[in-house]
C-alpha positions in Angstrom: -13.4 -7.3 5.3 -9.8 -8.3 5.3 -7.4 -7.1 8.4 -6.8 -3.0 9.1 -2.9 -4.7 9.4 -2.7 -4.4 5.2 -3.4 -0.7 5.3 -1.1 1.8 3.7 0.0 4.8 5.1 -2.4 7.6 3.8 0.1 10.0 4.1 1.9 8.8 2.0 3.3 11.5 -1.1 4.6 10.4 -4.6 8.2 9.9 -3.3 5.8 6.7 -1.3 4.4 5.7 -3.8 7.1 5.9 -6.3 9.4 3.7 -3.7 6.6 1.1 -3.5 6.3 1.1 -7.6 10.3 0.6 -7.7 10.2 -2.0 -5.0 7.6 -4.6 -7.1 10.0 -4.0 -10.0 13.3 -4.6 -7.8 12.0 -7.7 -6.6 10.7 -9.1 -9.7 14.5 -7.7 -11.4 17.0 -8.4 -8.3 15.5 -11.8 -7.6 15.6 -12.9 -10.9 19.4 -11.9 -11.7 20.6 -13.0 -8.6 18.8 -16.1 -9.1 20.2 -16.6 -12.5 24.0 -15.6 -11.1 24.2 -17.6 -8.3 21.9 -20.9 -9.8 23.7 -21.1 -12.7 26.8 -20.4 -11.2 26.8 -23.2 -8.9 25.8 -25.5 -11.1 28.3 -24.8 -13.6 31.6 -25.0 -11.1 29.9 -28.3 -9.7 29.9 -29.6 -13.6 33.2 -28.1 -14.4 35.1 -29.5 -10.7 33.6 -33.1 -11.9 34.5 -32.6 -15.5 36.7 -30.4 -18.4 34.6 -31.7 -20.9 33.9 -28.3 -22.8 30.8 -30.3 -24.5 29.1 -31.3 -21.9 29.6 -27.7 -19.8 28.3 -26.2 -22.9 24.9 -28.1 -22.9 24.5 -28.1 -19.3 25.1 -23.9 -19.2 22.8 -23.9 -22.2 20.3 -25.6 -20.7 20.0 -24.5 -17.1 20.0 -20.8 -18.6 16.7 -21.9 -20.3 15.2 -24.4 -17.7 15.9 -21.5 -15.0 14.6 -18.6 -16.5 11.1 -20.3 -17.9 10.8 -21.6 -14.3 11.4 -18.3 -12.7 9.0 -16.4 -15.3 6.6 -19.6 -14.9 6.6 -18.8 -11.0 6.4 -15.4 -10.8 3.5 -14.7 -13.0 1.6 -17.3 -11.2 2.3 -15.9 -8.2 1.7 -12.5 -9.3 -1.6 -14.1 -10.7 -2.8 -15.4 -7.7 -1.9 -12.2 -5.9 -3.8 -10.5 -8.8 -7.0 -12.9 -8.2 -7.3 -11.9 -4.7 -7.0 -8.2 -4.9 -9.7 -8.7 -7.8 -12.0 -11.0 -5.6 -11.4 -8.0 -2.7 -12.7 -5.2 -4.8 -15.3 -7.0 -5.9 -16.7 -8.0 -2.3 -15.9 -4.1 -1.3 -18.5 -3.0 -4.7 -21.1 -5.5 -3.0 -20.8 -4.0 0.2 -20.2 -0.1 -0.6 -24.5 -1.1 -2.1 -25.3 -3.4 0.6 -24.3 -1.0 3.5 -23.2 1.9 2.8 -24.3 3.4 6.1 -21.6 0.8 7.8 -19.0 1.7 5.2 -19.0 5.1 5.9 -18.8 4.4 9.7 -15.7 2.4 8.9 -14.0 5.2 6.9 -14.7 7.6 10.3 -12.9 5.3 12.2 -10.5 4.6 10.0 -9.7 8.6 9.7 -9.5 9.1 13.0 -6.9 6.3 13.7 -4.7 8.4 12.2 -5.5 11.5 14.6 -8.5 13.0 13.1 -11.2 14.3 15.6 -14.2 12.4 15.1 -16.1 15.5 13.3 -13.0 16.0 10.8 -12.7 12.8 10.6 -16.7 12.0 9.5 -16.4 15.6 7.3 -14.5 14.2 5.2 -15.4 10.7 4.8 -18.8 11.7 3.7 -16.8 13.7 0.8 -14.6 10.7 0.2 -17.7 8.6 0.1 -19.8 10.9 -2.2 -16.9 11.2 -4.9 -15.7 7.4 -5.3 -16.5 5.1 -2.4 -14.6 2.7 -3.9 -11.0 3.6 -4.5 -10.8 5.4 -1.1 -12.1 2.2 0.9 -9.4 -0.4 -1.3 -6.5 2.4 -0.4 -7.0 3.2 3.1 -8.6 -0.8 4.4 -7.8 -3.4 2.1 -4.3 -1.3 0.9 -4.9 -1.6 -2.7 -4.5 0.8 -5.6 -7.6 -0.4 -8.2 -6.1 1.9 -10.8 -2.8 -0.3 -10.6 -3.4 -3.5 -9.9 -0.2 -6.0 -10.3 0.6 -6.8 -13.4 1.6 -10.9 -13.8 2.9 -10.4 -17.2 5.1 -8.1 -16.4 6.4 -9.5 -13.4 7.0 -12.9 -15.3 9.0 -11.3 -18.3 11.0 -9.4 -15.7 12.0 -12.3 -14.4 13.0 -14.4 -17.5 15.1 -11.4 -19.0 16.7 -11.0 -15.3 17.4 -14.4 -14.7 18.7 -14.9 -18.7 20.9 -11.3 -17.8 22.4 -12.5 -14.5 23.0 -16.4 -15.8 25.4 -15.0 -18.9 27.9 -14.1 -16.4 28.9 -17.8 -15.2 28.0 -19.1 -18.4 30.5 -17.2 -20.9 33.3 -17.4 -17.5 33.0 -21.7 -17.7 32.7 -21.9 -21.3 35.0 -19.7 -22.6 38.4 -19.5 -21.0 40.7 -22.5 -20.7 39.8 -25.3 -18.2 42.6 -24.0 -15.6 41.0 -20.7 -15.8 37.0 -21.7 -15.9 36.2 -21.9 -11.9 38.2 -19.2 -10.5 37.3 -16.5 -13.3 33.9 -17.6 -12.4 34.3 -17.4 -8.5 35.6 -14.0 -9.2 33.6 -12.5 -11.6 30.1 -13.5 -10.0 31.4 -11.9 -7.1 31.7 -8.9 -9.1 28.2 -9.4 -10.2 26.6 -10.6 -6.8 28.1 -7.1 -5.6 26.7 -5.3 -8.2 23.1 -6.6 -8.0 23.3 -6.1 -4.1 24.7 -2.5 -4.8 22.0 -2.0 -7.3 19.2 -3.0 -4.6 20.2 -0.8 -1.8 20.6 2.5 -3.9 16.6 1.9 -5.1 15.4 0.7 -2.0 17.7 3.4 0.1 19.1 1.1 2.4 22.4 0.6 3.3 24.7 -0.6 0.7 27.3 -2.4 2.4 25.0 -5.1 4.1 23.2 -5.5 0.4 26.6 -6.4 -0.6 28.0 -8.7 1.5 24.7 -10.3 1.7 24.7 -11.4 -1.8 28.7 -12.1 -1.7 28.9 -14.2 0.9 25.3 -15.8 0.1 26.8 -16.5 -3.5 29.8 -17.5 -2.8 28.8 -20.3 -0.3 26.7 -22.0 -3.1 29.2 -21.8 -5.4 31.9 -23.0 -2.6 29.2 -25.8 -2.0 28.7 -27.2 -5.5 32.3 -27.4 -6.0 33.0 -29.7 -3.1 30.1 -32.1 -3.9 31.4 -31.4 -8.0 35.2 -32.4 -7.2 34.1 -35.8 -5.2 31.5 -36.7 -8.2 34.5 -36.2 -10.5 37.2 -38.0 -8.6 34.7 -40.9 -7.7 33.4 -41.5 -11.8 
């Protein structure tokens, strides 16, 4: 059996399990724009310090847009695959044993009821009533913390990610492609700021944390990459 550590709360009401829900899709969706913001970002003020060459800021913003977003959608639905795969492989070692022993599993439901504060006869009362009506989905919710009626989805996770990253990358690429050269890297700094703030914002409301830390986090996080790439972008340019 995997570790009692990766079971959920079974107290848990649909306000829970709605938050959890939202958090998969905020991770998969604040990952991938920030990602898009602040990668492309960086690269782009690090191309346009070493050069004002609208052509080759074009084809660099073009392609690192495309390049990043496949990669992010490539990563996260095999990641989401192999977390997938061992959920699957869990539940199917948990149908094995729920015919193997069910004696043992229903000894291991007790106990698990009455970790939570359930006297032992409550606690067996209504693990044999668990155990007679599906076995199966109570054992992956309350031990191996798995819904099997909502398993992760890696396709969704992975085009998520590619339309988040493609969304958050349009930002620095229309700011250092559009404007005049003077204006390119500043209206960038600025304006993924503005979106770096956002996104943060946007994360803290869903997950109900506090807003201001989100913020600054991403800011400052965003900022220093940018601030980073343009250094190492000015000395390429001034050295070629």
């Amino acid at each position: 059996m995997s570790s009692d550590t990766h079971r959920p709360n079974i107290f848990a009401g649909p306000d829970e399990e709605a938050m959890s829900s939202r958090l998969n899709w905020l991770r998969a969706g604040v990952l991938g724009a920030n990602d898009g913001i602040v990668s492309i970002a960086a690269l782009l003020v690090g191309v346009a310090a070493a050069t004002t060459d609208l052509s080759i800021i074009i084809l660099t913003a073009i392609a690192s847009v495309v390049a990043g977003a496949l990669s992010m959608g490539v990563g996260e639905f095999v990641s989401v695959s192999a977390q997938r795969d061992a959920e699957e492989a869990l539940l199917d070692r948990e149908r094995i044993w729920q015919k193997a022993r069910p004696k043992w599993e229903l000894e291991q439901l007790v106990r698990l009821h009455m970790d939570t504060g359930m006297s032992e006869a409550t606690a067996r009362a209504a693990a044999q009533e668990q155990m007679e009506k599906d076995p199966l989905n109570v054992h992956a919710r309350m031990h191996l913390g798995i819904d099997p009626d909502d398993l992760t989805n890696p396709w969704a996770a992975g085009f998520a990610s590619i339309i988040a990253f493609t969304v958050g990358g349009l930002t620095p690429l229309l700011t250092t492609t559009l404007p005049p050269a003077g204006w390119r890297i500043p209206l960038t700094f600025v304006l993924v700021a503005i979106a770096l703030g956002i996104t943060g914002y946007i994360s803290a409301v869903i997950a109900k944390s506090p807003a201001r830390k989100a913020v600054l986090r991403n800011v400052l996080g965003g900022s220093l990459a940018m601030a980073i790439t343009f250094g190492v972008g000015s000395l390429v340019g001034v050295a070629v």
